[in-house]
C-alpha positions as a Python dict, from the first residue, in 0.01 Angstrom:
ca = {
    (1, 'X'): (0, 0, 0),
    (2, 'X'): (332, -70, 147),
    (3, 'X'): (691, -131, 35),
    (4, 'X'): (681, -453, -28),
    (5, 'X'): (994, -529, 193),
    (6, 'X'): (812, -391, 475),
    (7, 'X'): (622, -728, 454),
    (8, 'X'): (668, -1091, 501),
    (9, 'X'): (440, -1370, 426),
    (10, 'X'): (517, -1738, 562),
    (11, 'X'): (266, -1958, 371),
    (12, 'X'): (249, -2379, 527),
    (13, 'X'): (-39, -2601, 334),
    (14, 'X'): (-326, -2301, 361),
    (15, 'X'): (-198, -2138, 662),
    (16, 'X'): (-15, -1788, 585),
    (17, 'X'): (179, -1633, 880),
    (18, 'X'): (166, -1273, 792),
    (19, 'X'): (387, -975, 963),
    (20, 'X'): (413, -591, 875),
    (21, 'X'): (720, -364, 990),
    (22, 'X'): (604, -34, 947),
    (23, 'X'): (334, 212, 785),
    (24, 'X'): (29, 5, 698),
    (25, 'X'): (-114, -225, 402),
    (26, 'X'): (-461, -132, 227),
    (27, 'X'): (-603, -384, -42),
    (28, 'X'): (-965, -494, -186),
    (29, 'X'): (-994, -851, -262),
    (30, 'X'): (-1294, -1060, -327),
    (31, 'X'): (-1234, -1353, -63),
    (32, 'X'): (-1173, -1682, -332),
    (33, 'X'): (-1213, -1927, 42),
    (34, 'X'): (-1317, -1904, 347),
    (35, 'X'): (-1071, -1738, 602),
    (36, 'X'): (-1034, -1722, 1010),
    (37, 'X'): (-769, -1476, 1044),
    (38, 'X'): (-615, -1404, 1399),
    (39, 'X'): (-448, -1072, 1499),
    (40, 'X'): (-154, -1152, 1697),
    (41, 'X'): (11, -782, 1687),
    (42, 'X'): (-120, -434, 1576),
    (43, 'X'): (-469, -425, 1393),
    (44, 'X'): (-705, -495, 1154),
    (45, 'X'): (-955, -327, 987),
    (46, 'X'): (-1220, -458, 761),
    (47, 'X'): (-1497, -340, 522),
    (48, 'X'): (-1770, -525, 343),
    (49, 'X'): (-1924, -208, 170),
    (50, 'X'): (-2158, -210, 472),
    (51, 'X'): (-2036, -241, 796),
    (52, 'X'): (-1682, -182, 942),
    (53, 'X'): (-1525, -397, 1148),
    (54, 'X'): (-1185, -350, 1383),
    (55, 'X'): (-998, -636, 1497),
    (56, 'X'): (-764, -582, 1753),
    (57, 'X'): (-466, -852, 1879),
    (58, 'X'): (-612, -1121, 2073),
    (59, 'X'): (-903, -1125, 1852),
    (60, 'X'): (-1015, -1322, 1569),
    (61, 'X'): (-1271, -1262, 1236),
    (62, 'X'): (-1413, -1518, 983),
    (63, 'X'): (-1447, -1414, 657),
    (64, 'X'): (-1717, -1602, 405),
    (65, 'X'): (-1582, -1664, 64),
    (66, 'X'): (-1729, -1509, -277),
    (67, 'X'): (-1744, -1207, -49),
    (68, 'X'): (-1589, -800, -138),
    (69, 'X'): (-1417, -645, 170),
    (70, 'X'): (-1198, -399, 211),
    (71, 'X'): (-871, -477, 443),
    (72, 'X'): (-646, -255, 603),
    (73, 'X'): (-376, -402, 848),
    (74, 'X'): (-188, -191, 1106),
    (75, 'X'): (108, -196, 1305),
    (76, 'X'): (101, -17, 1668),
    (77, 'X'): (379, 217, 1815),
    (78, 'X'): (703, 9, 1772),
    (79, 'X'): (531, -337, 1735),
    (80, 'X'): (486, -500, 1371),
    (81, 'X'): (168, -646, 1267),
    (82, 'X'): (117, -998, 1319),
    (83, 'X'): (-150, -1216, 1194),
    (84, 'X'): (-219, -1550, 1095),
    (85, 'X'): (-441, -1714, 855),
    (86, 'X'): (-619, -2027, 793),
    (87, 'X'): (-832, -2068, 459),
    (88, 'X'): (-1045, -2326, 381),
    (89, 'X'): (-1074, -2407, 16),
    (90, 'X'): (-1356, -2614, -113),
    (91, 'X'): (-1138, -2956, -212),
    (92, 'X'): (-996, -2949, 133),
    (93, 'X'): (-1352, -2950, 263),
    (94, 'X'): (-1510, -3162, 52),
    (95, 'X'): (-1245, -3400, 152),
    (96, 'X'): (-1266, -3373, 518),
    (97, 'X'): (-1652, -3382, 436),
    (98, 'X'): (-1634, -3711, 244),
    (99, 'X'): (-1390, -3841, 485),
    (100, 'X'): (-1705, -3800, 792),
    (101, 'X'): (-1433, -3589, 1000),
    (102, 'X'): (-1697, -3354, 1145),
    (103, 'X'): (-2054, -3479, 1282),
    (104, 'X'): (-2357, -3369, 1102),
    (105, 'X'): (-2564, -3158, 1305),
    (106, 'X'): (-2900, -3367, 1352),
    (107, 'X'): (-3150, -3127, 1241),
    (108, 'X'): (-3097, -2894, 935),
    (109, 'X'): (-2965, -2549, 1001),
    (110, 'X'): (-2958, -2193, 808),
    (111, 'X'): (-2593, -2057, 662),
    (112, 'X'): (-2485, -1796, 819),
    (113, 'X'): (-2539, -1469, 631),
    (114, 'X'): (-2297, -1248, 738),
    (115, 'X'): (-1991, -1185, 507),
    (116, 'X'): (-1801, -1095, 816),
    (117, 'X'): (-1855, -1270, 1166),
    (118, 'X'): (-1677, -1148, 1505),
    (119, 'X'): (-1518, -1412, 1712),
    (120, 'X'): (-1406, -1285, 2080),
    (121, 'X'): (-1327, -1434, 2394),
    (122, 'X'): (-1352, -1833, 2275),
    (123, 'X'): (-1143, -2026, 2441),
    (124, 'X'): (-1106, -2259, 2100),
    (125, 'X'): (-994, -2067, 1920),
    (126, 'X'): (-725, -1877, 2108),
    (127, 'X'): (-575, -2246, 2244),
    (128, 'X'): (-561, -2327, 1849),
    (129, 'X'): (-373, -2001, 1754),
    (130, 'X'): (-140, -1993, 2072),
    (131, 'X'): (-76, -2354, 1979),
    (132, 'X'): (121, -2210, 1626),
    (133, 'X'): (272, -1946, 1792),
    (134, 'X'): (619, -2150, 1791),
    (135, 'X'): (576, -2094, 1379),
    (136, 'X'): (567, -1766, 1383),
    (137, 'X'): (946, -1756, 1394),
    (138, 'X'): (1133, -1781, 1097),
    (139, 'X'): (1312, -2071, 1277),
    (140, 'X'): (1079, -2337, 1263),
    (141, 'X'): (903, -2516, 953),
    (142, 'X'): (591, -2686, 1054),
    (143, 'X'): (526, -2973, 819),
    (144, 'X'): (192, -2951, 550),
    (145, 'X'): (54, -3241, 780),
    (146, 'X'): (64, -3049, 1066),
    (147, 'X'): (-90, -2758, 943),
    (148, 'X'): (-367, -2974, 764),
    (149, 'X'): (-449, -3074, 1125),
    (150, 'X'): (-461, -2716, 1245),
    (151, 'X'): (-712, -2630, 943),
    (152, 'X'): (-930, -2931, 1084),
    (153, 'X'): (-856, -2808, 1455),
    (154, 'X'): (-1019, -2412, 1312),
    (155, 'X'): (-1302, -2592, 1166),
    (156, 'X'): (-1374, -2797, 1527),
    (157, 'X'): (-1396, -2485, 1699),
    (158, 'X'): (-1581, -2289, 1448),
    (159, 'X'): (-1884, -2571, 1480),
    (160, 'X'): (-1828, -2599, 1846),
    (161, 'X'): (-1914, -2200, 1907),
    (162, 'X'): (-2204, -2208, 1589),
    (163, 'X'): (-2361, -2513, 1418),
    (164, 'X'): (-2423, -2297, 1134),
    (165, 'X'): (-2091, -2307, 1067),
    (166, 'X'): (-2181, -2659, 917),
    (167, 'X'): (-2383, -2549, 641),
    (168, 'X'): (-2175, -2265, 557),
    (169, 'X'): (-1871, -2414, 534),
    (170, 'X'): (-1970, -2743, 372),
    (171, 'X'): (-2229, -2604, 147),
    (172, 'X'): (-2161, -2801, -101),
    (173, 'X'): (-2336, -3114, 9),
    (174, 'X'): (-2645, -3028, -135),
    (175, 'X'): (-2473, -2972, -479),
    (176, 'X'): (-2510, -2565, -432),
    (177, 'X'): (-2450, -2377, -696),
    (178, 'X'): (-2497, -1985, -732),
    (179, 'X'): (-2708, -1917, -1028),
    (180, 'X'): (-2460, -1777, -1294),
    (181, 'X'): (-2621, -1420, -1440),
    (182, 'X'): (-2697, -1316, -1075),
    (183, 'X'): (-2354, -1356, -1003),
    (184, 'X'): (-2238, -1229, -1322),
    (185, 'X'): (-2495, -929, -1283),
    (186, 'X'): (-2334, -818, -993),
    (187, 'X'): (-1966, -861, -1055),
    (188, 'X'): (-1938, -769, -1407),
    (189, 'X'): (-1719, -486, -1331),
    (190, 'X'): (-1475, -684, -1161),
    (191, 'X'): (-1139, -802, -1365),
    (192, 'X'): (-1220, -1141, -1265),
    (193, 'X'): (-1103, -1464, -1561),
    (194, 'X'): (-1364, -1663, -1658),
    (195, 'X'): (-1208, -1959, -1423),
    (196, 'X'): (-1223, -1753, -1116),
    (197, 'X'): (-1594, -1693, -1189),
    (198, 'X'): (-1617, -2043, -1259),
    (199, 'X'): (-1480, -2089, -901),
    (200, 'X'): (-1689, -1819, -745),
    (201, 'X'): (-2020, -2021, -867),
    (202, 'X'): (-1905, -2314, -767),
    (203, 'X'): (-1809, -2499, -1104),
    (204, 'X'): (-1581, -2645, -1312),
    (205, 'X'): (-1446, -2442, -1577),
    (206, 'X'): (-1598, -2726, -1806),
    (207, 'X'): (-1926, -2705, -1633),
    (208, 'X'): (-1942, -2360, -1647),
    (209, 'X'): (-1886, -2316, -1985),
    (210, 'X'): (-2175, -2563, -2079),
    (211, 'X'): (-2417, -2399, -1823),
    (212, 'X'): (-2343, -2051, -1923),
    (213, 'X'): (-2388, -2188, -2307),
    (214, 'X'): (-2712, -2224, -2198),
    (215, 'X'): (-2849, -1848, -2119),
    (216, 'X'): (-2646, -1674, -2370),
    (217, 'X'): (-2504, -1711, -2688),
    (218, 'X'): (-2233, -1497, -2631),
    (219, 'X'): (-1919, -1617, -2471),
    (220, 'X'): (-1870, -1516, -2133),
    (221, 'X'): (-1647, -1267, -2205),
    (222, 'X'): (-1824, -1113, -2436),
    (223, 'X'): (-2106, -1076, -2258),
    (224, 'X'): (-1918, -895, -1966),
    (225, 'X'): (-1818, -617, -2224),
    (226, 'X'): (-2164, -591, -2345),
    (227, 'X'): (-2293, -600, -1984),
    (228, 'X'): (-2029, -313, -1903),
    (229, 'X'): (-2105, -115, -2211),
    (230, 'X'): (-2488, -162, -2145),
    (231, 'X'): (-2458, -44, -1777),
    (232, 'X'): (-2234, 299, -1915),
    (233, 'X'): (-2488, 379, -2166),
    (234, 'X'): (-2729, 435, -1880),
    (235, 'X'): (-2535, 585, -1681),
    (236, 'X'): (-2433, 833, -1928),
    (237, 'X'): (-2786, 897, -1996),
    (238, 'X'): (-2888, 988, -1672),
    (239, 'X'): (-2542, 1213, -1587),
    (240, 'X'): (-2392, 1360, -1350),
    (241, 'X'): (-2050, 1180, -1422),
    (242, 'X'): (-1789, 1242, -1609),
    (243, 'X'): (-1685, 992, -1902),
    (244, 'X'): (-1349, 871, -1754),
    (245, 'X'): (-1555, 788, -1432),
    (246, 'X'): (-1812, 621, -1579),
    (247, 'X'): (-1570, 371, -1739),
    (248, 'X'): (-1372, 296, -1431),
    (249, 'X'): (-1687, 261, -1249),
    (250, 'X'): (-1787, -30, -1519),
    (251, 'X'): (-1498, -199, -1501),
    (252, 'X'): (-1305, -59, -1827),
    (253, 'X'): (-917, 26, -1698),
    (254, 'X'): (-885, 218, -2055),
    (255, 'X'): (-1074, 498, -2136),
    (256, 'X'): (-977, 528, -2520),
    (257, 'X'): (-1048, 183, -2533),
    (258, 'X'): (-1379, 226, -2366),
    (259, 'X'): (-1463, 481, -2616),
    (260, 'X'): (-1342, 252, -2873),
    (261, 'X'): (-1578, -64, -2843),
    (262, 'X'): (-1873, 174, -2717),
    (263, 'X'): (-1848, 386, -3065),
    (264, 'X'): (-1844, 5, -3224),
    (265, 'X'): (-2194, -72, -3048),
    (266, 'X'): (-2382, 223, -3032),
    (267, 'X'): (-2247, 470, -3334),
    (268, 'X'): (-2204, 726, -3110),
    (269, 'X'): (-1899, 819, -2888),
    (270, 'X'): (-1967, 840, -2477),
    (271, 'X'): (-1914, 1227, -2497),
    (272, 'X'): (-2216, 1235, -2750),
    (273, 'X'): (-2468, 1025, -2507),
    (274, 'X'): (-2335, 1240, -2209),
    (275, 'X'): (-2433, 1582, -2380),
    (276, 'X'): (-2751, 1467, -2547),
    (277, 'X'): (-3025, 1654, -2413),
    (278, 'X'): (-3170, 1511, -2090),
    (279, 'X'): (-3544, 1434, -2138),
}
């Protein structure tokens, strides 16, 4: 990660105007909106767990929300890295969705399925970026109207190059929800609040307290530390990793801790499950 005065990050409405002197910035972040990010200077690289993709300047990526990736943002010889940003968070497109500024596509279309979609060589979208390229100096302060109308402008061009940008982005009309335990199953060993997986399903905090009431008895948090402690018992049963490891790789930051509330639930430390004899 780098210094943290090696970087600078001009944020308008939900448009961020990023720039890195020197050396390089790695980070993992589960993508909380959607985001079309355009590489002015240097490069970007990107992983979803599964594929790898490098953006280079002149060339832009969407990113699907509720998504994993991996992002690591380089400079080039003596040029910084420059990139900008748009996210699209759901009230902003439910509002420009209730407010009919998009057409509905006449016949119903899939979402797009890939966390991470390519975008060269359209026209749209480079006139929209080289449009704010008088805000990337430190000079000039573009108003949150303005850059409201440059969110709507991303979402134009999106639709005009892929109609399936509709239903992705606005998949919310049809009151879509992600069921909660899959979710839940698969991010358990994230340090994500109970509100951000609220979010991530696509409810209220309210909401998804009295729909998670529903398939467990346990508070949410509790049930992550049972799922976590659950998922370590196996994985101590089956070896081949190390105690400290397993804990990380369930989410627990702590190992004495970890050792702690497993002892509490199963009356035996990890150490003991590790070196019981394999059947």
């Amino acid at each position: 990660m780098i210094d943290q005065q090696k970087q600078s990050v001009r944020q308008f409405s939900d448009v961020f105007f990023i720039y890195i002197q020197q050396g390089d910035e790695h980070h993992v972040e589960r993508m909380k909106a959607h985001s079309l990010k355009y590489v002015l200077k240097g490069e970007m690289e990107i992983d979803d767990g599964k594929n790898k993709h490098l953006v280079k300047a002149g060339e832009c990526v969407f990113i699907r929300r509720d998504h994993r990736v991996s992002l690591r943002k380089y400079p080039l010889k003596d040029e910084d890295f420059q990139c900008i940003t748009l996210e699209f968070h759901r009230d902003f497109l439910r509002k420009c969705f209730h407010q009919d500024v998009f057409e509905v596509p006449e016949s119903r279309l899939d979402r797009i399925e890939e966390s991470i979609v390519l975008l060269k060589g359209h026209p749209q979208l480079e006139s929209l970026f080289l449009s704010m390229m008088p805000y990337t100096s430190s000079v000039l302060n573009p108003s949150e109207a303005l850059m409201n109308l440059k969110l709507e402008e991303g979402i134009l061009a999106l639709l005009s190059i892929d109609e399936r940008f509709f239903p992705t982005l606005f998949d919310f009309a049809e009151s879509w929800k992600i069921d909660i335990l899959d979710f839940m199953n698969e991010n358990y060993m994230y340090n994500l609040s109970v509100s951000e997986i609220a979010n991530y399903t696509g409810r209220s905090l309210a909401t998804f307290k009295r729909d998670f009431a529903k398939i467990s008895k346990l508070p949410p948090e509790r049930w992550i530390v049972n799922k976590r402690l659950e998922m370590a018992y196996s994985l101590l049963e089956d070896g081949g990793k190390g105690v400290t490891d397993v804990a990380y790789e369930v989410g627990f930051k702590n190992r004495s801790h970890f050792t702690k509330v497993f002892k509490e639930k199963y009356g035996v430390s990890p150490t003991e499950v590790l070196l019981k004899p394999k059947k």
